[in-house]
C-alpha positions as CSV (number, residue, x, y, z in Angstrom):
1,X,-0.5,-3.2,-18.0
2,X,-1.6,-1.2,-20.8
3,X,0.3,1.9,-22.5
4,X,-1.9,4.8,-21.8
5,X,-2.0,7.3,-24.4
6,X,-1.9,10.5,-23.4
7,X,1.6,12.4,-24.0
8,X,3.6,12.7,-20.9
9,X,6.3,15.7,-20.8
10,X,9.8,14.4,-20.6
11,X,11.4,14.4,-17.2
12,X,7.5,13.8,-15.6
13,X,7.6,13.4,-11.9
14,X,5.1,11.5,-9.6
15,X,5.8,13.4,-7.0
16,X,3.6,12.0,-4.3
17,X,3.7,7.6,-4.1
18,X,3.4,5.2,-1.8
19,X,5.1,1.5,-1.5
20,X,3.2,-0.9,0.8
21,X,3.9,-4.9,1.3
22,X,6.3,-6.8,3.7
23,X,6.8,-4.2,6.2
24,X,5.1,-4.3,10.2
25,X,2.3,-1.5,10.2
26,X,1.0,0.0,12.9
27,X,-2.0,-1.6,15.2
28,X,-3.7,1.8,15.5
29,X,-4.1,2.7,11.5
30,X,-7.3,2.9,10.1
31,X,-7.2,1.4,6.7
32,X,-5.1,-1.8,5.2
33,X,-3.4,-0.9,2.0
34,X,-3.0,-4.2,-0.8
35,X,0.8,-4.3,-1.0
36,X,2.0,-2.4,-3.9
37,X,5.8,-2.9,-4.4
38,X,8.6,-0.9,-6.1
39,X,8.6,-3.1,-9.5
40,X,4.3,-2.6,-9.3
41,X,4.8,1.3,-9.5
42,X,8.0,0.7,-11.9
43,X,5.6,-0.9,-14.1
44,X,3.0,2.0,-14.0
45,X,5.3,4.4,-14.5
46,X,7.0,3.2,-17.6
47,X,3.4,2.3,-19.0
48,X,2.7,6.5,-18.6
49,X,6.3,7.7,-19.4
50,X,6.9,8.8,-16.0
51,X,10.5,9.2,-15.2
52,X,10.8,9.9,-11.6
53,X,9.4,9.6,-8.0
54,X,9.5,11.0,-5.4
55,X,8.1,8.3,-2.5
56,X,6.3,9.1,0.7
57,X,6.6,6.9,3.9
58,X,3.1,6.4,4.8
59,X,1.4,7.1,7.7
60,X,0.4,3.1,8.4
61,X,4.1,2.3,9.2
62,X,4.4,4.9,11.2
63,X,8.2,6.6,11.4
64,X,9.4,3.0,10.1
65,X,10.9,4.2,6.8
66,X,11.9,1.0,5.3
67,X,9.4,0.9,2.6
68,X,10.4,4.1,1.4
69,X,14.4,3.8,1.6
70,X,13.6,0.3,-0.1
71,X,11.6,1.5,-2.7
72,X,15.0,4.4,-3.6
73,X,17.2,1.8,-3.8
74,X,14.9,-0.4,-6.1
75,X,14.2,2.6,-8.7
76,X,17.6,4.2,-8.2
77,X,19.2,7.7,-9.2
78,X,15.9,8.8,-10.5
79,X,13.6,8.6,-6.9
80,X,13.8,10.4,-3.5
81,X,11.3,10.5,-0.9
82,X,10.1,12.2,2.4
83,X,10.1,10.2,5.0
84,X,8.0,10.7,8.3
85,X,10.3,11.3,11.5
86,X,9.4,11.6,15.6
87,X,9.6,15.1,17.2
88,X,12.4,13.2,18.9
89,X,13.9,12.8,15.6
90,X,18.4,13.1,16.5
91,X,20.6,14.5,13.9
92,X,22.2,11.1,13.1
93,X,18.9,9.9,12.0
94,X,18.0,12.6,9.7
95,X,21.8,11.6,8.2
96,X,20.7,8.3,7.7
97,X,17.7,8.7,6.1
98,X,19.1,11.9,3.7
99,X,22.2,9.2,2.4
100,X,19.2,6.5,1.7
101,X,17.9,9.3,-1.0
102,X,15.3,11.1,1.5
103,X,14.9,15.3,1.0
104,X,12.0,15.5,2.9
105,X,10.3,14.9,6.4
106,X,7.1,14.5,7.8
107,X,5.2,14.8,11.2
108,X,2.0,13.0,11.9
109,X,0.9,14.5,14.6
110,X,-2.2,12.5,14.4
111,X,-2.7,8.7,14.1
112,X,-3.5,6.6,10.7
């Protein structure tokens, strides 16, 4: 990947990214995203200085999170996300998913 260069203010946050790949999506989605992994977007984001994330679940795996708790583990300290949760959503849950790095939620009330 090449360095871009344009200056990029220290601490620079994409704060809206996806990670797509090995997880189940759901049948009912409308579009089929190419995978795009957590060392793909660590890779951009070192080629434009970025130095933190903040990753959304999105809405073609439904409320599995797994692609977004993977993808906070794999960049670490400096990512969180927002995950997307059922209006049945129980208390443990949202515990579960705050400990995996998640400070946001999400309803999709309609379908992908």
């Amino acid at each position: 990947m090449a360095n871009v260069s344009i200056s990029i203010p220290a601490g620079a946050c994409d704060c809206h990214t996806h990670i797509f790949g090995k997880y189940p999506m759901v049948p009912e989605r409308r579009y089929t995203p190419e995978p795009a992994g957590p060392e793909a977007m660590a890779a951009l984001h070192r080629s434009l200085g970025i130095e933190r994330v903040v990753i959304v679940t999105p809405s073609v795996y439904g409320t599995d999170n797994a692609s977004t708790l993977d993808g906070i583990k794999a960049r670490g300290a400096t990512a969180r996300g927002v995950a997307v949760v059922s209006d049945q959503a129980r208390e443990e849950e949202l515990r579960r998913l705050h400990q995996g790095g998640i400070r946001g939620i999400r309803l999709n009330l309609a379908t992908a």
